[in-house]
N, C-alpha and C positions, 0 to 999 in steps of 0.2 A: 504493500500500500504506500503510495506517495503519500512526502510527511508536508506537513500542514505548509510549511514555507516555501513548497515545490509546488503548489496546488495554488498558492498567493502569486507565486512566480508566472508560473503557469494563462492566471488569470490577469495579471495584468501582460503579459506579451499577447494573447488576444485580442485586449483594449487599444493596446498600441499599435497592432495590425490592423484594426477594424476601425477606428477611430471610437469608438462604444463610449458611454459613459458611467463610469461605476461609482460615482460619488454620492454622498449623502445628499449635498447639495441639490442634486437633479432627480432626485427619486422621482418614479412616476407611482401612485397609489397603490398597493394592490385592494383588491376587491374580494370579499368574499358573501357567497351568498345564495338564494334560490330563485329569487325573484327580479324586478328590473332594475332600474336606478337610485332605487331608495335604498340600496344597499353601498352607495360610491359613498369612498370618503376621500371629500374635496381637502387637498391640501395647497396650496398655494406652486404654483410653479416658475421658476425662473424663465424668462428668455432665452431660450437655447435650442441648437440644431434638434430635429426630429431624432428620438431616439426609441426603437423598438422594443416590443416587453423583454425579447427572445436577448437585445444587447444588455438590459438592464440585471446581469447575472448576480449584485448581491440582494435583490429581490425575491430571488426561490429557490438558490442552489440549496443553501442551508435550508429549506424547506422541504427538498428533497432529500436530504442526506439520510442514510439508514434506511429510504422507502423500498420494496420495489417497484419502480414505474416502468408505464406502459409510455410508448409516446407515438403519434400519431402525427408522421411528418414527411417530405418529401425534398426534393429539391431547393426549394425556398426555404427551407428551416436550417436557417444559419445564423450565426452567431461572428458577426463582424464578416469573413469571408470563410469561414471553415463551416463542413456541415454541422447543427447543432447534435448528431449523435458524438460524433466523435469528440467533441470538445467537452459532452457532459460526463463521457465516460472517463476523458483524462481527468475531468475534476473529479471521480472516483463518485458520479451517481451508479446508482446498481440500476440499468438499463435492462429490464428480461423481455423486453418483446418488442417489438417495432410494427406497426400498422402504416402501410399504403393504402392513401388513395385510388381516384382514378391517374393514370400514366405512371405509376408505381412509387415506390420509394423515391427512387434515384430518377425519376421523370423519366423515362426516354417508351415508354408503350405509345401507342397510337390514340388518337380520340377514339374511345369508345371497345378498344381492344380489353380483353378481357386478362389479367395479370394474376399470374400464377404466386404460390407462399414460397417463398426460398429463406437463405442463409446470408445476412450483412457478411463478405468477404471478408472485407475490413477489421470487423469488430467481431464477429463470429456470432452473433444474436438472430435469435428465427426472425424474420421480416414476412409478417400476415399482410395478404392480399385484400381490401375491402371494398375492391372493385375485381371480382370474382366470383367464385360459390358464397362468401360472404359479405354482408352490406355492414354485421356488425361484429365485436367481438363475442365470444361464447361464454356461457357461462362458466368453461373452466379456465379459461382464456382470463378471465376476468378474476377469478379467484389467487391464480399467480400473482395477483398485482395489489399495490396500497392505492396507489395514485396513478391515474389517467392525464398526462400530462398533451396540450393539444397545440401544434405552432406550425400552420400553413400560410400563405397568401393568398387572398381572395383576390375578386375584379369587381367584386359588388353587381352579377348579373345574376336570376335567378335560375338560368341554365347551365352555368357554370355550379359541375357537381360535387363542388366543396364541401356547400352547407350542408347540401345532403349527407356527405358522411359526416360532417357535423354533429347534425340531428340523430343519425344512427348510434355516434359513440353515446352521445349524452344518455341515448335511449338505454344504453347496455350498465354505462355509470350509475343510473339512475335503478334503474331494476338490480340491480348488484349493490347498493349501498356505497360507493367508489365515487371519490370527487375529483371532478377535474378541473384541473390546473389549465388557462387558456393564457397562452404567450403572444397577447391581441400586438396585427400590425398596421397599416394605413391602409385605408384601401382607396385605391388610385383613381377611381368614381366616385367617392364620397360624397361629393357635388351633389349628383346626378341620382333623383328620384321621380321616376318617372314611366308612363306606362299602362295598361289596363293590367287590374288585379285580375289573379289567376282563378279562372272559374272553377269548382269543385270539381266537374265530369270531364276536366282537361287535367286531373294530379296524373304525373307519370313522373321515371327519371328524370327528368330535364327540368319536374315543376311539381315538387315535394308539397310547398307552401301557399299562403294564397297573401304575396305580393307582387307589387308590380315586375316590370320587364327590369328595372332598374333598382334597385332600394336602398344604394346611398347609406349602407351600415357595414361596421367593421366586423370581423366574426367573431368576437367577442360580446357587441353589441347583439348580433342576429343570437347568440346563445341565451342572451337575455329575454330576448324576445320571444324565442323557444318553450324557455321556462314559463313565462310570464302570460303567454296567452295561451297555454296549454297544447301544445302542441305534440307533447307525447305520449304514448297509448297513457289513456285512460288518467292523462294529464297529472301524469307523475311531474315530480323536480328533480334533476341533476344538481348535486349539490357545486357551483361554483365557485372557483380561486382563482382571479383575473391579474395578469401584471399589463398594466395599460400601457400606451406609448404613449409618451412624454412629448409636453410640444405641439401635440397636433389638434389641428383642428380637421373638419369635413373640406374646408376649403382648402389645405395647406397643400398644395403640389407634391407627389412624391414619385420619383421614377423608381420604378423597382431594381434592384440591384441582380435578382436571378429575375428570368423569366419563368412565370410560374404553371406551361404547358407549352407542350412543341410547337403549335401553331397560332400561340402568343408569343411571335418572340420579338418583337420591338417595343416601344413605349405606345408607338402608334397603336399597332395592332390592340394591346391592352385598354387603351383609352376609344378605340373603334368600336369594340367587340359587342357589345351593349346594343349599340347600333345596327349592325350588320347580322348578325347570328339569326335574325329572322329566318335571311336569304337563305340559310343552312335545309329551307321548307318552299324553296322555289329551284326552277328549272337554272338560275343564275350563280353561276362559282361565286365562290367568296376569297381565291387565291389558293386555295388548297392544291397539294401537289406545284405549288412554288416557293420562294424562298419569304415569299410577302403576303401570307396570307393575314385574311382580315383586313387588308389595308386596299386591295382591289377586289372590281362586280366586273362580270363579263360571260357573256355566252355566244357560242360559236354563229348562232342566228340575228345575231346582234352587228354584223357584218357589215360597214357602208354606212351605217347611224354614229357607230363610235371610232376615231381615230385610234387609242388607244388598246394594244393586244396582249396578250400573256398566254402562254400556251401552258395547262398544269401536265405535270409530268409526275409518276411512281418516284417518291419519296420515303426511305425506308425512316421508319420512325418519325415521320410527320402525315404522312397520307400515303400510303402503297397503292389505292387504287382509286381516286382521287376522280369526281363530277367532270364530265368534257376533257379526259387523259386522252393528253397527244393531239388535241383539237385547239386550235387558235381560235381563243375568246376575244369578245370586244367589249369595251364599256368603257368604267370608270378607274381612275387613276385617281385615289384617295393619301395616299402615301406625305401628300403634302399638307394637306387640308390642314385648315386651321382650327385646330379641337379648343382653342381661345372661344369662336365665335359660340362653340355647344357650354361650354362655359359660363359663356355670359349669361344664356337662352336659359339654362337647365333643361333642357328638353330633349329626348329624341330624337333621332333628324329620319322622319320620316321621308321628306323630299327625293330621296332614293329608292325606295320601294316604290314609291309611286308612278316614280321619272321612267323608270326600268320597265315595269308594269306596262306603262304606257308604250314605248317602244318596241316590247317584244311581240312579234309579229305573228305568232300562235297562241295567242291569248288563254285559251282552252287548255295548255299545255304549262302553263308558267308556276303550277301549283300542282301540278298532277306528277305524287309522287311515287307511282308505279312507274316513270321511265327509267327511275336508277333505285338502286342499292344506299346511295349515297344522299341521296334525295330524302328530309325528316319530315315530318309531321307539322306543316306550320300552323294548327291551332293550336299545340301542344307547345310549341315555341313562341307562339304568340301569349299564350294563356286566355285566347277566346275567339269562337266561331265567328265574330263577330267584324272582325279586321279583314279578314281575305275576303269577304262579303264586300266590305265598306270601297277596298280595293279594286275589285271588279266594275263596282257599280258606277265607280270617278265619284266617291263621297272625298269632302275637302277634308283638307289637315284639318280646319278647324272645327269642324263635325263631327270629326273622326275622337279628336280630345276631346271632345265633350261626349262621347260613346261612355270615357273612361271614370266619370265620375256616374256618382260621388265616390265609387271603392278608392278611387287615388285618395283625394280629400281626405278618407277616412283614416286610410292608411297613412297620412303622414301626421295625423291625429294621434296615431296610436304608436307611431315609430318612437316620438318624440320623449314617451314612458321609458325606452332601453337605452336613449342614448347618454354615452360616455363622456362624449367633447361636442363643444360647442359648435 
C-alpha cells in the first residue's frame, strides 16, 4: 500500500498536470440527499476557472476510502487528463467493478452496437457492459459494492442515452439500499431548453423521460429530478452524494476536453446535436460515415438544389454501415455556423428540417423509414406524432412552438425545483 505522503504526492502531480483545483479555498459543495434542491448547501464561491466535481479530489477520495465502489464511467471520466479509474486506484480507492455505458468503457463501440463484459487491461477489474444483456446492475453485482460512484459527460439531449443508464443505476442503488456518489460536470447545452415534451406512447431507448428535445440540466441535476418527480419503479429514492462543479453557471461556455461518443467528436458536433439528431428519423444523413458528422444534412436526391457534397463512407468505430455509403450527398454545410446566434435565440433551429423537407423531391419518402436499417423512428426522436404531421402539412415554426406548450412551460416550471447553479 502507498504511504500516505506518496498518495499526497501523487495527488498533487495530477493537479499540476491537469490544472485541477484542490484547495479549500474553491470547494465546490457536496450535496447529499433524496430529493431536489432543498437538499444544496449554498456556500459562497470565489471567482474562479470552471472546475469539475471529478477535478475536485479532496471532496470524496476520503469519502471513498475503505469502500468498495462500483463506478460507472467511460471515456470522459477523467480527472485532469488521466482516466478517472486509474488515478482513483493509484490513490489506493478499492475499485471492484467498472460499469459501461453505451460505446463502452473506453468509448470506441459504434452508436447503438451492443458491448460485451470484459476485463480493464490496465487495472485488471471486471468492466460490466450496461448497454448489453444488461441496462442495470444485478442484485449480486450490487451487493459486492458500498458505494455506486457515477462520472460521465452529458450533451443535455434526451436521446443521448446517458441519462438513461443514469436512471437504471439509481434504479438498482435504490432497490439495493446503495448511495451514489455523482461526480456532476457542465453540460455544454445548459442554455438550451427547448422542444415538445415526450408523449407517454413514444417512451423507448432514445426517450426514457417525458422532457423536452433539449433540457438544459447537468446529470447531477436530471438525478435530482429523477428522485424528485418519481420516476423510479414504484417511485422509490436513490439515496444521493453530489460533488458539484465549481464556477458554473447554465450559461458559462464549456468545450469538453474528451469527446464524449464517436460521432461527437468536435465542439460543433456537440453543440449541433440537439438540433440535428431529429434527421437521424429522415431519409437525410447527418454526416455519418464521415469525419464530420453532426455538423452536415445531405442526401444523394438533393443533387442540383445544394452546392455543397460529402460522400459517407464504412467507418470502423464511428458508423460501419452508414445512410447513402458511397453515395454523394448534397445539402448543408453547418461546420461553421454560428451556435452564438442559437445562443442568443434559446431555441431549436428548426429552419432545417423544414428547408430540407421542403427541397426533397420524394416527399413521401423523407420519413419512411423502411428504406434503410439506419433510418430511426422520428416520432420517437421527436417525442410526438405531432411534428412530422406539422412538417408535411408547411405548418410555420411558429405554430409548430406553440404545438409545444404548455408541456415546455411546465416543464421549465418544474426543472427549476432540481436545479444546482444559476
Amino acid at each position: 500500500m502507498k504511504s500516505i505522503s506518496a498518495i499526497i504526492s501523487l495527488t498533487i502531480l495530477i493537479c499540476l498536470n491537469s490544472n485541477c483545483v484542490n484547495s479549500s479555498s474553491q470547494k465546490s459543495p457536496v450535496i447529499t440527499g433524496t430529493g431536489g434542491a432543498d437538499s444544496t448547501l449554498n456556500r459562497p464561491v470565489k471567482a474562479a476557472p470552471l472546475i469539475t466535481g471529478a477535478d475536485q479530489i479532496s471532496e470524496y477520495v476520503s469519502y471513498l476510502k475503505g469502500k468498495k465502489v462500483g463506478i460507472v464511467v467511460n471515456q470522459t471520466s477523467i480527472i485532469g487528463n488521466t482516466p478517472i479509474v486509474d488515478s482513483l486506484v493509484a490513490l489506493g480507492i478499492n475499485i471492484v467493478t467498472i460499469f459501461g455505458p453505451e460505446h463502452g468503457f473506453r468509448g470506441t463501440a459504434s452508436n447503438g452496437d451492443k458491448v460485451n463484459d470484459s476485463v480493464d487491461p490496465k487495472t485488471g477489474i471486471p468492466a460490466i457492459s450496461l448497454y448489453g444483456k444488461l441496462k442495470k446492475p444485478t442484485k449480486e453485482q450490487m451487493a459486492a459494492l458500498d458505494i455506486m460512484l457515477f462520472d460521465i459527460q452529458d450533451v443535455g439531449a434526451r436521446f443521448y442515452t446517458y441519462i438513461n443508464t443514469l436512471g437504471h443505476v439509481m434504479e438498482a442503488c435504490a432497490e439495493n439500499d446503495k448511495e451514489m456518489m455523482i461526480l456532476d460536470r457542465p453540460n455544454p447545452n445548459g442554455f438550451l431548453v427547448d422542444g415538445p415534451v415526450l408523449e407517454d406512447h413514444l417512451h423507448s431507448g432514445i426517450g426514457m423521460y417525458a422532457i423536452p428535445i433539449a433540457h438544459g440540466m447537468t446529470i447531477a441535476e436530471f438525478a435530482q429530478m429523477i428522485n424528485g418527480e418519481g420516476w423510479l419503479p414504484n417511485k422509490i429514492k436513490c439515496k444521493l452524494r453530489i460533488v458539484k462543479v465549481a464556477n458554473y453557471t447554465h450559461d458559462t461556455p464549456y468545450t469538453l476536453p474528451v469527446m464524449p461518443s464517436p460521432n461527437l467528436n468536435t465542439q460543433q458536433s456537440v453543440m449541433l446535436y440537439p438540433h440535428i439528431c431529429m434527421f437521424e428519423g429522415t431519409i437525410i444523413s447527418q454526416g455519418r460515415g464521415t469525419y464530420m458528422p453532426f455538423t452536415v444534412l445531405g442526401a444523394p436526391l438533393l443533387k442540383g438544389k445544394y452546392e455543397f457534397s460529402f460522400k459517407p463512407q464504412s467507418i470502423k468505430g464511428m458508423s460501419e454501415a452508414p445512410l447513402h455509403q458511397n453515395q454523394e450527398c448534397y445539402g448543408l454545410d453547418l461546420r461553421k455556423y454560428d451556435m452564438q446566434q442559437i445562443k442568443k435565440s434559446r431555441k431549436l433551429h428548426l429552419d432545417w428540417l423544414i428547408e430540407l423537407y421542403k427541397a426533397y423531391p420524394e416527399k413521401e419518402r423523407f420519413f419512411d423509414m423502411s428504406q434503410s436499417k439506419q433510418m430511426g423512428n422520428f416520432d420517437k426522436l421527436a417525442g410526438t406524432e405531432n411534428l412530422k404531421k406539422q412538417i408535411i402539412a408547411g405548418t410555420s415554426e411558429e405554430e409548430i412552438r406553440k404545438s409545444w406548450e404548455p408541456g415546455l412551460s411546465d416543464f421549465k416550471s418544474v426543472r427549476k425545483k432540481y436545479l444546482l447553479y444559476p
